[in-house]
N, C-alpha and C positions, 0 to 999 in steps of 0.2 A: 604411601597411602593409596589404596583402592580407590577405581571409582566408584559411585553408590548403586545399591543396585537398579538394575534398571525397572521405572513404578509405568503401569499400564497408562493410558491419556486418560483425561476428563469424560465423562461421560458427555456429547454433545451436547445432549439437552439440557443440561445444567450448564455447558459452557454458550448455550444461546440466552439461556436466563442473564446471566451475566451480564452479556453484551450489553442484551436488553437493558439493564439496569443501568451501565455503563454511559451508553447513549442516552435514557432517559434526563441521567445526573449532570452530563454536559448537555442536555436543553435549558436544565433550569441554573446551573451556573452560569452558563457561558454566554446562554442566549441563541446557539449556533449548534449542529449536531455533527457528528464525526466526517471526518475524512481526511485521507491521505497527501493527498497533489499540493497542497496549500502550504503544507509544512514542509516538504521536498524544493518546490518555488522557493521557498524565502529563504534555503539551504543555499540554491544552487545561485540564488542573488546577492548574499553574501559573499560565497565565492568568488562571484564573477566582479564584486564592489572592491576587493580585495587585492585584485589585479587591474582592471578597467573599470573607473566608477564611473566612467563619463560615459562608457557603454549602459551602466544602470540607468541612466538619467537619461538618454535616449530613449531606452524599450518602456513602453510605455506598462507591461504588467509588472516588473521589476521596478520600475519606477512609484509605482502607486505602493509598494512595501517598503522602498529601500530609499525614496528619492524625498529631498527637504532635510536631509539630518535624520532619521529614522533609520535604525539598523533594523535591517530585514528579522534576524532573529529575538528580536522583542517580540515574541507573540506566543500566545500559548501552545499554538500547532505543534512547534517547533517541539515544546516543550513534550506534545503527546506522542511525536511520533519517536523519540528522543528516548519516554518511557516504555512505549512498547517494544522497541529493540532491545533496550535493557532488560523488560520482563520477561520475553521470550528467553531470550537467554537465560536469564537467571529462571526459569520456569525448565527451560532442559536441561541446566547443568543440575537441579536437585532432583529432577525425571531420571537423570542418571542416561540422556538421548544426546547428549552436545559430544555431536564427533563430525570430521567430515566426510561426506559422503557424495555418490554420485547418483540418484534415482536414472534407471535407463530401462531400457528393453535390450535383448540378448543382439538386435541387431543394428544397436548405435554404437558407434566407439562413445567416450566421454567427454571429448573432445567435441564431438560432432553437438553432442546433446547440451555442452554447454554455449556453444558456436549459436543454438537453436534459443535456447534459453535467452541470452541476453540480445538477438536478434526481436524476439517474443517480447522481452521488457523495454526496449526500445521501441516497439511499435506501440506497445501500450503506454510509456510516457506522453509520447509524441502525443499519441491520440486525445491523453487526459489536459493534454494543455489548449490542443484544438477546440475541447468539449467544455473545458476552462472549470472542469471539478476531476474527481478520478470515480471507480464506479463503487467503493466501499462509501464515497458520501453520497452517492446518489441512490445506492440501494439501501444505505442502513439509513440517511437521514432523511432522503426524498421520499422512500417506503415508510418510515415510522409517520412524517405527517401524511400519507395517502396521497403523494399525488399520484396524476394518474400518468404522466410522461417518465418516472422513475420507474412506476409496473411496467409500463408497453417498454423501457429500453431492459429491463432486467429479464422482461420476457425474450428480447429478441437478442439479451447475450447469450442464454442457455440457449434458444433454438442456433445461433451461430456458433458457440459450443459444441453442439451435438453436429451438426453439420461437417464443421472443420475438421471433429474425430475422425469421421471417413479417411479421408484425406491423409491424416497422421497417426493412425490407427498401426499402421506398419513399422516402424519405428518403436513400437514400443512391443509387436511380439516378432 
């Protein structure tokens, strides 16, 4: 059997509709608006209740999901980030795009670029548990009600974006 052919992406602005829609439908379900870091947490408390529960019941934010009889993954998070893994995929493998691959510039090995990569996701775990949200719930759900501390940090990731380009701009030509 072939794979399918390969179909061009969504048009963005139809795939920000969406979002939009998406987000809106979890305010009035759920009560709460998107994000990531929350549903990862209750992953990695599980985990961790799995091997060391007395470690759960110590840490006091793993505690507050996981600790009294509460299994960390009762919760809907769990459930969305659970489905967006699964949609993605199942969204490239009928795109006819689910392969694997290395994005780089001609003067990284792929090694190097994945070495950077999960070094890069690592900093940003870290950081989203420091800031105690991640920043797809502080820009999709803290921007959807206006605040104004979700603008001024969504402002000041793009300008540290464009900034740290400089910097890693070589790497990729």
């Amino acid at each position: 059997m072939s794979a399918p052919a390969r179909r061009p992406y969504w048009n963005p602005y139809l795939g920000g509709i969406a979002l939009g829609v998406v987000l809106f439908l979890s305010f009035i379900i759920t009560g709460h608006g998107l994000g990531a870091s929350g549903g990862i947490s209750r992953v990695m408390a599980a985990l961790v209740q799995s091997v060391a529960p007395n470690h759960v019941d110590l840490t006091y934010d793993w505690a507050v999901m996981a600790g009294g009889g509460r299994h960390p993954l009762d919760h809907w998070l769990v459930f969305a980030i659970v489905g967006t893994a699964a949609g993605g995929f199942a969204s490239g493998a009928l795109a006819g795009r689910l392969k694997l691959e290395t994005f780089r510039g001609p003067s990284i090995s792929p090694s190097t670029r994945w070495f950077f990569a999960f070094l890069g996701g690592a900093i940003v775990g870290w950081a989203a548990r420091m800031a105690r949200g991640c920043t797809s719930g502080q820009a999709l759900s803290g921007g959807a009600v206006l605040s104004v501390g979700s603008w001024v940090f969504m402002f000041s990731v793009f300008a540290g974006g464009y900034a740290l380009s400089v910097l890693v701009r070589r790497l990729w030509n």
